[in-house]
N, C-alpha and C positions, 0 to 999 in steps of 0.2 A: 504494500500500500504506500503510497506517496505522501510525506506528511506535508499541508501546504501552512506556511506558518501567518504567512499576510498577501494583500493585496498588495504588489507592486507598483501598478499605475492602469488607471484606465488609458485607455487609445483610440480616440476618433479618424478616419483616414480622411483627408480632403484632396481637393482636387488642384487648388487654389492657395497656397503657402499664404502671399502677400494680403489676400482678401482674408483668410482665413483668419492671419494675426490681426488683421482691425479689426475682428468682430471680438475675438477673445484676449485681444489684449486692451484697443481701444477703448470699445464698448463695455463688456464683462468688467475691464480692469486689472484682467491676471497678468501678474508679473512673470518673465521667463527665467524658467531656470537654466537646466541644460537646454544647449542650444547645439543641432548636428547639422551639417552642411549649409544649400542656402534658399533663396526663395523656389528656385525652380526645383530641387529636389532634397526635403528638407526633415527634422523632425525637432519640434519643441515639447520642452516639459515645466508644466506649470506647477508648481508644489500649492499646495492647499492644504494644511494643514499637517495631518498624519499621513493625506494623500497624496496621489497627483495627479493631475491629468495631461496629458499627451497630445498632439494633433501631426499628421507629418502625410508625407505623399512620397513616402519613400517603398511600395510595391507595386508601384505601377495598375496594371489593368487587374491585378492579383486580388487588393485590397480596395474596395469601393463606398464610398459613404451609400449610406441607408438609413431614410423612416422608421423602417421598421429594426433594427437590431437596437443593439442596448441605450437604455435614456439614465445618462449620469442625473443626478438630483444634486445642485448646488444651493446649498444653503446662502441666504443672505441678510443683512441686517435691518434691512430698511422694504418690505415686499412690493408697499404701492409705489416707495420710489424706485425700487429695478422695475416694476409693469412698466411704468410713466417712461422710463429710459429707452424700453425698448420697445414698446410703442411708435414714441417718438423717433426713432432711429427708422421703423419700419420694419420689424421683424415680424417673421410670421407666426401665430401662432396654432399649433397643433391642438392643443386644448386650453378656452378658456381658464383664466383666474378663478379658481374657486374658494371653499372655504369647507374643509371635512368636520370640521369643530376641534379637529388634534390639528390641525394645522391647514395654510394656505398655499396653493401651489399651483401652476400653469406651465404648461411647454410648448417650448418654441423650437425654434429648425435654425442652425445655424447658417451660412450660406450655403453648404453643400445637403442641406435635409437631412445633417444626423440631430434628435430630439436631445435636445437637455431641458430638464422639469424645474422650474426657477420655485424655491421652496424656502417657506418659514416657519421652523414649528412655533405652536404658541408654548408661553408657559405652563409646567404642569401644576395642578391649583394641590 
């Protein structure tokens, strides 16, 4: 059996380096960490926390963004002001802003249509 001890990093594939960093560094605000090659053929790592998340365009026709495969959930501080941001920026959204009662949360399509769930738990009473 394999023992898996953590999560390494999630990895979104795009198609677009350059557009892809204004949306997630721009807009989002993520700062890069590692950084491997360059806009035409590239891979970034954003640290978050205990995590990270990844974006790069480094397999070719191999690795393709998708709708439908995995929606990272990015916590944030402020919910109606990330809505209002990216609203305002134009971003699409996949599933309205809602509100579960444990928490609020909506997702959007970055430029190449991978889902990330823009999310706020409330506090527990």
């Amino acid at each position: 059996m394999i023992k898996v001890t953590a999560f390494a990093y999630t990895a979104y594939p795009v198609t677009d380096l350059s557009r892809a960093k204004a949306f997630y560094q721009d807009l989002l605000g993520l700062k890069p960490g590692t950084v491997w090659g360059n806009d035409q053929q590239g891979w970034i790592e954003y640290e978050l926390g205990d995590g990270t998340l990844a974006i790069g365009n480094i397999a070719g026709d191999k690795w393709k963004p998708s709708a439908s495969g995995p929606c990272l959930a990015l916590e944030v501080a402020d919910f109606d002001a990330a809505i209002a941001t990216l609203r305002d920026a134009g971003t699409p959204f996949t599933v309205e802003p809602l509100d579960t009662g444990a928490c609020r949360m909506g997702i959007v399509s970055d430029p190449d249509g991978n889902s990330l769930l823009i999310h706020h738990r409330k506090p527990q009473a």
